[in-house]
C-alpha positions as CSV (number, residue, x, y, z in Angstrom):
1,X,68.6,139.4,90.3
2,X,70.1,142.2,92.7
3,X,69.3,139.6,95.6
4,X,71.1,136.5,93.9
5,X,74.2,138.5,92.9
6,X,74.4,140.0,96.6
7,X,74.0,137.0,97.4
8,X,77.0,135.1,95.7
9,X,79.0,138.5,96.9
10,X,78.3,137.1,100.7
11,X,79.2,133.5,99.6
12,X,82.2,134.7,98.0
13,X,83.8,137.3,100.9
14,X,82.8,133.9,103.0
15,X,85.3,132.0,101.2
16,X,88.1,133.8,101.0
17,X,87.9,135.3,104.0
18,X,87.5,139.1,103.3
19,X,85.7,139.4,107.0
20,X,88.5,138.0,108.7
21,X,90.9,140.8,106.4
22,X,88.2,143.7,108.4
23,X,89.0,142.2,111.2
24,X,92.4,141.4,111.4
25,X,93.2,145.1,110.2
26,X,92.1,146.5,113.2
27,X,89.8,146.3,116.7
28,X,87.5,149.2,115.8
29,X,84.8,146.9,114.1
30,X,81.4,147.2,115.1
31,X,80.1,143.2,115.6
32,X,83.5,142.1,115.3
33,X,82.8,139.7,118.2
34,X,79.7,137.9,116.1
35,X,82.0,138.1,112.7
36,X,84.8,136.2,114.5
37,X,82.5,133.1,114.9
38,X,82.8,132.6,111.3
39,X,85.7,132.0,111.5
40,X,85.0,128.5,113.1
41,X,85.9,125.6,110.8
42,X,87.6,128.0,108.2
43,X,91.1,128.2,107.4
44,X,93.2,130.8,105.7
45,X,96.9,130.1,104.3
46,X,97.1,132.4,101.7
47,X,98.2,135.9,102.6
48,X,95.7,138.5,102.8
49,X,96.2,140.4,99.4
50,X,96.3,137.6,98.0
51,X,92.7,136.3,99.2
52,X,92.1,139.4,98.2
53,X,92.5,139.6,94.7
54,X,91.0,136.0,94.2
55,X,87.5,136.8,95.8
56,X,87.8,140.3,93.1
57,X,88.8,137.7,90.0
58,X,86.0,135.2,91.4
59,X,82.8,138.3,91.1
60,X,84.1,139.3,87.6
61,X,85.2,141.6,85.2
62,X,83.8,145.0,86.8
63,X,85.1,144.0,90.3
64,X,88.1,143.3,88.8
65,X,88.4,146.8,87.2
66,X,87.5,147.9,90.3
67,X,90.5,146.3,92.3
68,X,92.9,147.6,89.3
69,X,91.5,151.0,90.7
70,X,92.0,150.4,94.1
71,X,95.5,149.4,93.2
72,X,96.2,152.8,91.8
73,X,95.2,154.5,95.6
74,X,98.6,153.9,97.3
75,X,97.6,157.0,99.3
76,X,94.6,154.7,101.1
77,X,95.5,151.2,101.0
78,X,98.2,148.8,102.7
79,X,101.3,148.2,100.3
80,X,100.6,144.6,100.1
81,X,97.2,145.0,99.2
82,X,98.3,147.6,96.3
83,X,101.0,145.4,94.8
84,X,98.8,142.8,94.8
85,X,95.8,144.1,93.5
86,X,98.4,145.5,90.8
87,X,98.4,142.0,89.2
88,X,94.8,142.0,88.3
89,X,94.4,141.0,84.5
90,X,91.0,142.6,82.9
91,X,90.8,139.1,80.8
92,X,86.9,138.3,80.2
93,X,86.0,135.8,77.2
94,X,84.7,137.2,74.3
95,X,80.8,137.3,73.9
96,X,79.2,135.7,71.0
97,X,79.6,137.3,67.4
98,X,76.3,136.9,66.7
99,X,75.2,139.7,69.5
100,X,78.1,141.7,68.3
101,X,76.6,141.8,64.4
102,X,73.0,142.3,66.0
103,X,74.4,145.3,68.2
104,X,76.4,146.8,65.5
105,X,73.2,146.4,63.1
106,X,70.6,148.2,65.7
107,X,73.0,151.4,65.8
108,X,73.6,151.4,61.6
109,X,70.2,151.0,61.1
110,X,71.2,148.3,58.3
111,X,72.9,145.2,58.2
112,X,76.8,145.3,58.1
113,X,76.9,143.9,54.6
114,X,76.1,147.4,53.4
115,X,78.2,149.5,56.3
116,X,81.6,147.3,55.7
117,X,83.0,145.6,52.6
118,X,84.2,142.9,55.3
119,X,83.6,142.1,59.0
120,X,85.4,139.5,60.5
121,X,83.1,137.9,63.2
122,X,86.3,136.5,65.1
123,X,87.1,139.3,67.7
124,X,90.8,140.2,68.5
125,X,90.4,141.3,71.7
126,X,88.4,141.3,74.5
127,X,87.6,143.2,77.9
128,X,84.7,143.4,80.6
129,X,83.2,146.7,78.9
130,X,83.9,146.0,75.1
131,X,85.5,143.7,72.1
132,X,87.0,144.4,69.2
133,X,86.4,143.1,65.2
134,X,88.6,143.8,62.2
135,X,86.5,145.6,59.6
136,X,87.2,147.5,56.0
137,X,85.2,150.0,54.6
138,X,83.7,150.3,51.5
139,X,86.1,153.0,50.5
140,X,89.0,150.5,51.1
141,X,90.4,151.3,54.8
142,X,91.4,148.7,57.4
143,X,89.5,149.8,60.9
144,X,89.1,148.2,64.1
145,X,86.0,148.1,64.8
146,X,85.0,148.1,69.2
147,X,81.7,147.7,69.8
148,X,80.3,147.5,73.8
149,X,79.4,144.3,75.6
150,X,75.3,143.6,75.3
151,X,73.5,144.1,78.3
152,X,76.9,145.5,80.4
153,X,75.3,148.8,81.4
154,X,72.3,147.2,83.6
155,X,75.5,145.1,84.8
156,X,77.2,147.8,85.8
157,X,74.4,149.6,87.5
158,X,73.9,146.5,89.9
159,X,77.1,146.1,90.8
160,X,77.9,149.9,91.6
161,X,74.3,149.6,93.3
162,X,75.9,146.7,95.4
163,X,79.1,148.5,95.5
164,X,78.0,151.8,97.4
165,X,75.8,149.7,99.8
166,X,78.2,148.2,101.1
167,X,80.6,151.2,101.5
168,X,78.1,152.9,103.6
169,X,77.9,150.0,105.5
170,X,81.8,150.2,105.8
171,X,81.6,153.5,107.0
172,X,79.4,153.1,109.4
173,X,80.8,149.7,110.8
174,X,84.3,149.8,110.6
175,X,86.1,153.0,112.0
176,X,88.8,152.8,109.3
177,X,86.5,152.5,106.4
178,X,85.5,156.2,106.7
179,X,89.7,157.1,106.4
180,X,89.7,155.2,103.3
181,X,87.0,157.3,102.0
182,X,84.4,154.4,100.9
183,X,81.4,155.7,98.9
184,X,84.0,158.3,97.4
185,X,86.1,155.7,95.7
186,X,83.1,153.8,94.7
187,X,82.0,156.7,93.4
188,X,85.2,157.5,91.2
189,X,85.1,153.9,90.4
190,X,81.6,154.6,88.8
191,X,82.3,158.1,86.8
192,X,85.6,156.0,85.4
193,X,83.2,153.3,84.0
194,X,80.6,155.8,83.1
195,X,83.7,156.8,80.7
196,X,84.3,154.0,79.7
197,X,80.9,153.5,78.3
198,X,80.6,156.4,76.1
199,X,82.9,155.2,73.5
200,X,82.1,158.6,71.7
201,X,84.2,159.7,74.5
202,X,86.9,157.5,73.8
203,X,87.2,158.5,70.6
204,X,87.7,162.2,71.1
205,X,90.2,160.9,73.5
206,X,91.7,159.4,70.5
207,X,91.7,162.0,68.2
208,X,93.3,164.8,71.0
209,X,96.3,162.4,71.2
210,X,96.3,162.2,68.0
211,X,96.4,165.3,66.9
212,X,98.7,166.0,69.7
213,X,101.5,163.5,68.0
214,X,100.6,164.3,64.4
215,X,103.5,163.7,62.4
216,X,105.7,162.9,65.4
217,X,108.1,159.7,64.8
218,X,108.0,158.8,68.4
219,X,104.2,157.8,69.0
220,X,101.3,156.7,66.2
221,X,98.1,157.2,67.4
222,X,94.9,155.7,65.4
223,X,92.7,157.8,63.0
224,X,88.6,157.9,64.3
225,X,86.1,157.6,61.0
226,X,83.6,159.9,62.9
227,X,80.8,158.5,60.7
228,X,81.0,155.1,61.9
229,X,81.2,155.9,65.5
230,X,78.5,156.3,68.2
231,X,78.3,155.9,72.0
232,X,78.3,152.2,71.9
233,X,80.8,151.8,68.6
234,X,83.8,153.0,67.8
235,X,85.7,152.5,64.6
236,X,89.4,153.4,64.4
237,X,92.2,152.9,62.2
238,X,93.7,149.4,61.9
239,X,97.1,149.5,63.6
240,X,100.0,147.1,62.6
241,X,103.0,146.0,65.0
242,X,103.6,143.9,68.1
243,X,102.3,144.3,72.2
244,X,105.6,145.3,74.1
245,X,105.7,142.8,76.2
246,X,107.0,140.3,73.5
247,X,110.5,141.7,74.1
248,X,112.0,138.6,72.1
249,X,109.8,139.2,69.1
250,X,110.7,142.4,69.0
251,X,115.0,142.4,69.6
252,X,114.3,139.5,66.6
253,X,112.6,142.3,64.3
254,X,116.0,144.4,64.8
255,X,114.4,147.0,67.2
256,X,116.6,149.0,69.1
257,X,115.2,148.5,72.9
258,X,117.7,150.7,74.4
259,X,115.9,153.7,71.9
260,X,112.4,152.1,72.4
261,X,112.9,152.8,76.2
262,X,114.1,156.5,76.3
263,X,111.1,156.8,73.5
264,X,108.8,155.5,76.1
265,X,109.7,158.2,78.6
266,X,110.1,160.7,76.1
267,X,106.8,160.2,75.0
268,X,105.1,160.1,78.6
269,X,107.1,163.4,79.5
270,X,105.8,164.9,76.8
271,X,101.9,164.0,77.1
272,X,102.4,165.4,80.5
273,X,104.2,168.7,80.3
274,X,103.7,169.6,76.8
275,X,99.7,169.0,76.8
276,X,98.3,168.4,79.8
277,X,96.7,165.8,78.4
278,X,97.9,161.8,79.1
279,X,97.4,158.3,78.1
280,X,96.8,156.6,82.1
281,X,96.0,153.4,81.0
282,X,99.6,152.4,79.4
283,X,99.7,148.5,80.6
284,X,101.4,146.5,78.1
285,X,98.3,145.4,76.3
286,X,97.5,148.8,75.3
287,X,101.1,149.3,73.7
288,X,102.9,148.0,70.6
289,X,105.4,148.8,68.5
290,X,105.6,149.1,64.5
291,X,108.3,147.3,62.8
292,X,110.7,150.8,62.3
293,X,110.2,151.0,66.4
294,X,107.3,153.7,66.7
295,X,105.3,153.1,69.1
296,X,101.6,152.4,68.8
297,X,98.8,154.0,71.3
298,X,95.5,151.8,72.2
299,X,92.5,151.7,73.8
300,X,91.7,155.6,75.3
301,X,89.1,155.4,77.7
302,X,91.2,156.5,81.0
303,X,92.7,159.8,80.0
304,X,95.0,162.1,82.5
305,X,94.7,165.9,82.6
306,X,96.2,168.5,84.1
307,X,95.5,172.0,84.8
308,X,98.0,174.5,85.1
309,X,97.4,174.6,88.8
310,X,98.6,171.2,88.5
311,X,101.5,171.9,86.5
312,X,102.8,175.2,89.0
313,X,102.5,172.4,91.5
314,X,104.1,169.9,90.2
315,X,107.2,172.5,89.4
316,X,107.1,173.9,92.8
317,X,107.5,170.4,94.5
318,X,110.2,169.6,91.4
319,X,111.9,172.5,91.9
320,X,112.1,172.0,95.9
321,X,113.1,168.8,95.8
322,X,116.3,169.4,92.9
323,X,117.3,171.5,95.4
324,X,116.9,169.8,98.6
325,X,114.4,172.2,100.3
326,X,111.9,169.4,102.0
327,X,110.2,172.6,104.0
328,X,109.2,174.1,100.7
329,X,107.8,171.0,99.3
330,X,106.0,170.7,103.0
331,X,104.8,173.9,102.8
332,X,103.4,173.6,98.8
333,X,101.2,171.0,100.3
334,X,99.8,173.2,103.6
335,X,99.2,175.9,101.1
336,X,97.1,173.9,98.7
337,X,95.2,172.7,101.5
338,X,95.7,168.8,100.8
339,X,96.9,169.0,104.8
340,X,94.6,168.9,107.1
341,X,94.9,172.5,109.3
342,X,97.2,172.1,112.5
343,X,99.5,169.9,110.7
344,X,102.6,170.9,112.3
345,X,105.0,171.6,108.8
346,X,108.3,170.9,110.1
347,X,106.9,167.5,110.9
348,X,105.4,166.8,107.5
349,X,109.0,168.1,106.3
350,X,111.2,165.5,108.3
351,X,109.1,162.7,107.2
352,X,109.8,164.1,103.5
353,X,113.2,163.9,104.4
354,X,113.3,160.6,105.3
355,X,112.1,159.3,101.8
356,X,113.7,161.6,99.9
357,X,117.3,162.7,101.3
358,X,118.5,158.6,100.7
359,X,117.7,159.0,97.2
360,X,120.2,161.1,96.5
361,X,123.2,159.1,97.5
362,X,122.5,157.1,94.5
363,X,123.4,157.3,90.8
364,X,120.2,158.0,89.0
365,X,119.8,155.1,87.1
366,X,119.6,153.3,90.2
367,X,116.9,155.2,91.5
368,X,113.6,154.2,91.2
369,X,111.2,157.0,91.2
370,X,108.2,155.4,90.7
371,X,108.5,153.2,94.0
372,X,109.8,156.8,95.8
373,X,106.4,158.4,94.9
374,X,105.0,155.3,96.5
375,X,106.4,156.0,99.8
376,X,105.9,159.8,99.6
377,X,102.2,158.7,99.1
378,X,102.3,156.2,102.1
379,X,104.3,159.6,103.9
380,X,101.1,161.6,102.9
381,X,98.8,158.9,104.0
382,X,99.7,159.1,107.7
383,X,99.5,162.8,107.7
384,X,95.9,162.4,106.1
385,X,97.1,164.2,102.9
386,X,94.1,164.7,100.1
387,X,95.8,163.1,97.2
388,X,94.1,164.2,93.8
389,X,92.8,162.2,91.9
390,X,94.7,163.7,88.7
391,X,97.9,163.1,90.4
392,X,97.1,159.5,91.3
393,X,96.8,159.0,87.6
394,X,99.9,160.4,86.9
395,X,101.9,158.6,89.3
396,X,99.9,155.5,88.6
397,X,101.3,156.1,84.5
398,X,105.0,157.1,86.2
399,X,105.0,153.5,87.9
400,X,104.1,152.0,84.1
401,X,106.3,153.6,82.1
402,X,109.3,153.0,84.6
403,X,108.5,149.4,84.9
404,X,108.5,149.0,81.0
405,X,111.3,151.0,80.1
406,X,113.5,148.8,83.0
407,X,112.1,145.8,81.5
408,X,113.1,147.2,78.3
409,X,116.4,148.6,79.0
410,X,117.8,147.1,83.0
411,X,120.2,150.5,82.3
412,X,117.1,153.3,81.8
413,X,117.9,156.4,83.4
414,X,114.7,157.7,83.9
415,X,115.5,161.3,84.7
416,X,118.8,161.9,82.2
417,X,116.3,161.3,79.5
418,X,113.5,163.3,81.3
419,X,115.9,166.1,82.5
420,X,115.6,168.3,78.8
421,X,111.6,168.2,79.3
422,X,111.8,169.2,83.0
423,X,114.2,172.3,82.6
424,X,112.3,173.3,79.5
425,X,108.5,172.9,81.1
426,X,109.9,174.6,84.1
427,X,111.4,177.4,82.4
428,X,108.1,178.1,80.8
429,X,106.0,177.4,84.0
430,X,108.7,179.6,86.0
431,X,110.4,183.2,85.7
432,X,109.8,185.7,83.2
433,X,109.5,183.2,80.1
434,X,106.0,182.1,81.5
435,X,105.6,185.9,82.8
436,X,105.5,186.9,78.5
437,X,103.4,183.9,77.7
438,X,101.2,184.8,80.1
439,X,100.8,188.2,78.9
440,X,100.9,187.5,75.2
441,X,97.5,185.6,76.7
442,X,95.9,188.0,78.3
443,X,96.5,190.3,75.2
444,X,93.6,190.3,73.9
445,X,91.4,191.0,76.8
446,X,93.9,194.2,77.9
447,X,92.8,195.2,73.8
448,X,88.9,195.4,74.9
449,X,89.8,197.0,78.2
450,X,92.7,199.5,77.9
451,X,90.8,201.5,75.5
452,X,88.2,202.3,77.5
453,X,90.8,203.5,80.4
454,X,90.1,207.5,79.1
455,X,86.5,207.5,78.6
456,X,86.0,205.9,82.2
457,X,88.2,208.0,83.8
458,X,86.3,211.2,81.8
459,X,83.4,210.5,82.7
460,X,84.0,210.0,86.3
461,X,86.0,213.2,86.2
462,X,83.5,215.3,85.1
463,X,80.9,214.0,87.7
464,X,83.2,214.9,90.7
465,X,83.7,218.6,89.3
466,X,79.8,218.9,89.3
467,X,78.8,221.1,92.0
468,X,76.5,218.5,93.4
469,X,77.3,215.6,92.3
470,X,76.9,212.8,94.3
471,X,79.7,210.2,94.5
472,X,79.4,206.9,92.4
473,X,80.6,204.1,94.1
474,X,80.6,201.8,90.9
475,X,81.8,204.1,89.1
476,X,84.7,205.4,91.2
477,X,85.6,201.3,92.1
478,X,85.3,200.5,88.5
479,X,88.4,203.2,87.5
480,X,90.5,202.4,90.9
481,X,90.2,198.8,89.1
482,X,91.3,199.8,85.4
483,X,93.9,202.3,86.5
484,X,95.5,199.7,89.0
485,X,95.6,197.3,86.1
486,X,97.2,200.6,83.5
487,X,99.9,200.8,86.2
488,X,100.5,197.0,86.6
489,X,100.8,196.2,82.7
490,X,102.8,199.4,82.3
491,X,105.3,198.1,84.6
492,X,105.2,194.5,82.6
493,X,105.4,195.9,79.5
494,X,108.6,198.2,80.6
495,X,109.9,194.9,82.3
496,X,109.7,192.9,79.3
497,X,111.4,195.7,77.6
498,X,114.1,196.1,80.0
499,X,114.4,192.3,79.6
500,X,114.4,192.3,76.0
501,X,117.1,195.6,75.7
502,X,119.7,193.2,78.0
503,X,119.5,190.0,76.2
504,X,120.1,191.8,72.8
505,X,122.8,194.0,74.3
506,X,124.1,191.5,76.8
């Protein structure tokens, strides 16, 4: 089976072409001189990206996933290739009901008779890894019930099979395949799908955001029923209201799109800054809207998160750029080590200047911030920048939520409604806010330690004033460490007090 299926990979990279795109992107292709007989008797009129993105839609739903990944890596590929791949559609026709029930049925143990009061066998939605069925409960409650495709993991592990031979080959063929880092997006191709196939994973994914938004007006998020759910079924609270994109429906149902689209960004702003924790998959299909305008999470198998490394980056390089200073932003990046060493800085920090410095000539509203992160990306791809991959998901849910809230509202200004979230997250991630938060965390570990300060320094004491006592290097290291940190959280604690004497005097 492996042989056919490589087989109709050849046959369809033939067709459209995809070894002339190798070797029309540049001369450094090993054999390029045999692969340009090929072309004989073939003709290509449709653009490269475009060719593209057929021959993906042609293998099926995983390379299709695959090429919506690739999309998201602005920081390797070719803008046309990026935008293009950008229109992929996950769109797979449902699989039959019948091996729906019987997969459902093989997890319960029983027949779904006595695990539901109803099943509708009719799915409402399907995708390359899973479908979904409406469902109630015995105890009365409407669920959607997702359940995974038959058969799609021994799918999956032939095509990813298929997938990292022929980015070795890449590598080792074609000198620009080893820039764009082959077998390691193939490989965060696989762990992504590996995700996605442990819907016990997507529903803790779930249940964070939920509980993140609990009782929040702007964003509903799905309750899990934990005893129905399993790694390859997931049953979730049935969600009313209509996709986004049916912006007519929706203006016709009296919602206020003007409101929807600041809630949009409100909502992303907070996932990110607030939590740490955001939903990176927010395509239209995955959001609707509730008749009073809330919005509606779905589907939570691609989750961002950030760690607060990440976030004192991201406010160093907000920070730098509020104020113009392109050689701190520069520098941020030489010190995290995403530049390669002899990067000269001052000329990382002209090119920085030249994407960003135009920008601000603008009214806001006209900026578009998401596309700027695009060419600060194609900025860091000719200096060989390591892009994260937890940033790429970021921008990649920046680019969404901009899209939709200008489709939404033409008049969005992004960052007036994201400016409250920005000075308050910075103020906590910067200056002597975070300096108390970080100290009220580290309370309770200075509780064990300080304690001990006397008895350590006692015992020590008493050793040295023995007439021959020899020196304990442990020992004597272990109080230079606890009397450097006395001194050092004596000085925060006066600080904080000094602080907190001014503002109530002040």
């Amino acid at each position: 089976m492996r042989w056919l299926r490589l087989l109709k990979i050849v046959t369809v990279s033939l067709r459209f072409g995809l070894d002339q795109i190798l070797i029309d992107a540049g001369s450094k292709l090993r054999f390029a001189s045999l692969l340009r007989i090929t072309r004989l008797g073939r003709r290509f009129d449709a653009p490269r990206a475009v060719r593209l993105r057929q021959a993906l839609e042609a293998l099926g739903p995983i390379f299709v996933k695959f090429g919506q990944m690739l999309s998201t890596r602005r920081d390797l590929l070719p803008p046309d290739l990026a935008d293009e791949l950008a229109k992929l559609q996950d769109r797979v026709p449902p699989f039959p009901s019948a091996q729906a029930i019987a997969r459902l049925e093989a997890f319960y143990g029983k027949s779904l008779s006595q695990v539901f009061r109803s099943f509708e066998t009719l799915p409402v939605a399907s995708a390359s890894v899973a479908q979904v069925h409406f469902a109630v409960l015995p105890t009365g409650e409407e669920v959607a019930v997702k359940v995974l495709r038959p058969g799609i993991e021994h799918i999956i592990a032939n095509d990813i099979a298929l997938m990292e031979t022929a980015a070795a080959l890449l590598e080792r063929l074609w000198a620009e395949g080893r820039r764009l880092k082959a077998r390691e997006v193939v490989a965060e191709f696989s762990k992504h799908l590996g995700d996605e196939l442990d819907l016990m994973r997507e529903a803790s994914n779930c249940s964070q955001l939920r509980r993140n938004f609990r009782d929040s007006p702007l964003l509903a998020v799905p309750e899990v029923y934990w005893d129905y759910c399993g790694p390859a079924a997931m049953v979730m609270q049935r969600m009313y209201g209509l996709p986004i994109s049916q912006v007519d429906a929706l203006r016709a149902q009296g919602v206020d799109m003007a409101a929807l689209s600041r809630a949009g960004v409100e909502i992303f702003f907070t996932q990110v800054f607030r939590d740490g924790f955001f939903h990176a998959d927010m395509h239209p299909g995955n959001i609707f809207v509730a008749p009073d305008g809330q919005y509606i999470a779905l589907d939570f198998g691609i989750m961002g998160t950030l760690t607060d490394i990440d976030k004192n980056y991201l406010a160093q390089n907000f920070l730098a750029f509020f104020q113009r200073d392109y050689k701190r932003v520069a520098q941020a990046h030489v010190d995290a080590g995403w530049v390669p060493r002899g990067t000269r800085v001052d000329e990382f920090e002209a090119a920085i200047r030249a994407v960003c410095e135009p920008i601000f000539d603008k009214p806001l509203k006209e900026i578009e911030f998401g596309r700027t992160l695009l060419r600060l990306f194609q900025v860091s791809r000719r200096f060989s920048v390591e892009i994260q991959p937890q940033l790429v998901l970021l921008q990649k849910t920046l680019l969404n939520i901009e899209g939709l809230g200008r489709q939404l509202d033409p008049d969005l200004d992004l960052w007036k409604t994201a400016k409250p979230f920005l000075e308050r997250w910075m103020s906590e991630q910067v200056g002597w806010r975070a300096l108390r938060r970080k100290l009220i965390d580290e309370a309770p570990g200075w509780a064990l330690t300080l304690p001990e300060l006397p008895r350590l320094a006692h015992r020590v004491l008493n050793r040295a004033a023995e007439p021959d006592a020899q020196p304990d290097p442990v020992a004597e290291r272990l109080q230079r460490s606890q009397l450097r940190w006395l001194r050092i959280v004596s000085a925060l604690l006066a600080l904080l007090i000094g602080i907190e004497i001014w503002r109530l005097t002040g």
